[in-house]
N, C-alpha and C positions, 0 to 999 in steps of 0.2 A: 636320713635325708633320702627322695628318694631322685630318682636320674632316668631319663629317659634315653633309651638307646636308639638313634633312626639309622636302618639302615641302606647305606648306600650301594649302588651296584650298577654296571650297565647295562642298560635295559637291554638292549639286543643279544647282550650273550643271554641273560636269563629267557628270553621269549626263546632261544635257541635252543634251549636244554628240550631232551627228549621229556615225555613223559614217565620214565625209566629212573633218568638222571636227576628230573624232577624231584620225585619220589625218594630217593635215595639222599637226596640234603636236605627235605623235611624228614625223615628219621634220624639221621644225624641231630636236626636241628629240636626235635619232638624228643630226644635224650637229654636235652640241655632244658629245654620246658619242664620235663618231671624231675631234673633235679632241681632246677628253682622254685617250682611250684613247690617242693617235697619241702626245703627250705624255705616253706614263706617270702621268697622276695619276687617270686617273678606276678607285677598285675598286670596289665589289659595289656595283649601282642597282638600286631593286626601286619599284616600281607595287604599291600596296598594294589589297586590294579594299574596298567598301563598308565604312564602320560598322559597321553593321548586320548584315551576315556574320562580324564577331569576337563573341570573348567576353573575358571577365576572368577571371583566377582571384587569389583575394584569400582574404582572413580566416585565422581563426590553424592552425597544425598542418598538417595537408597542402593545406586551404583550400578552396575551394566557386568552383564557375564561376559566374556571371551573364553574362547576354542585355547585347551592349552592351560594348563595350570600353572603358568611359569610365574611365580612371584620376582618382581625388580631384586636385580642381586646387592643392593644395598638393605631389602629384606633379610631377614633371619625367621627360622621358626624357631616359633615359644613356646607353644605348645599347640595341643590337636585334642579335639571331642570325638568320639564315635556316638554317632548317631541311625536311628532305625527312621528309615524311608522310604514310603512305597516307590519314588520314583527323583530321577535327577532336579526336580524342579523343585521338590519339595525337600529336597536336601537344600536347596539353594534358597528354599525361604526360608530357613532355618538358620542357614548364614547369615539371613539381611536379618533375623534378630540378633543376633550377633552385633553384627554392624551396627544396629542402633545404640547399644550399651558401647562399642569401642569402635568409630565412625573413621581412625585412622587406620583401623588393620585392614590386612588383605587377607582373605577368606579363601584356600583351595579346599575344591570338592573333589576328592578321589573313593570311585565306588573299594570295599575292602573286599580282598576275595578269600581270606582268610583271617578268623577272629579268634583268638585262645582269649580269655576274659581272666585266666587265672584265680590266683586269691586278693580276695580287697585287703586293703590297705588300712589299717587302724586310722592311720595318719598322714593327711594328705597336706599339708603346709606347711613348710620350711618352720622350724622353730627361729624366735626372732633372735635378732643382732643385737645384741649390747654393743654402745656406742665406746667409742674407744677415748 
């Protein structure tokens, strides 16, 4: 099975970190990548950028961007695409295909400022449920 790990943090201490300090919790953290890699479990890690650098697209029919990626906290994330884009706008029409296949979700665009892609996955679908 596999799980995805998001992680949480507050943004102002991390924009706080030196460059230095920066550096020193991605080699920590780049010790934990090559032992998962090495073990086959670790696939696609991404370093997400600022807040404040996303946007939303939301509301009805093709839907309307907003400043801010804040999803309604009655939202959950389910999951997340990395996608290749020359530019914000076309990340963002990439979303409204999205939204045409699932017209309830809300879509955040956050540029990534770091991608480990790791090793792929044999098997990407939950094996099914036998009913009880």
């Amino acid at each position: 099975m596999l799980y995805a790990i998001l992680a949480y943090h507050v943004e102002e201490t991390v924009q706080a970190w030196t460059p230095d300090e920066d550096a020193a919790l991605m080699d920590e953290l780049n010790q934990v990548h090559a032992r998962l890699t090495a073990d086959g479990q670790l696939g696609p890690a991404a370093r997400l950028g600022a807040t404040g650098a996303g946007v939303a697209l939301r509301g009805p029919g093709e839907g309307f961007v907003t400043d801010g990626p804040f999803a309604e906290t009655k939202e959950q994330l389910l999951g997340f695409y990395v996608v290749d884009a020359a530019t914000q706008d076309e990340a963002v029409g990439m979303a409204r295909d999205l939204r045409r296949a699932n017209p309830t979700a809300v879509y955040e665009i956050r540029p990534v400022l770091l991608y480990l892609p790791g090793a792929p996955f044999p098997v990407t679908e939950a094996p099914a449920v036998e009913p009880a």
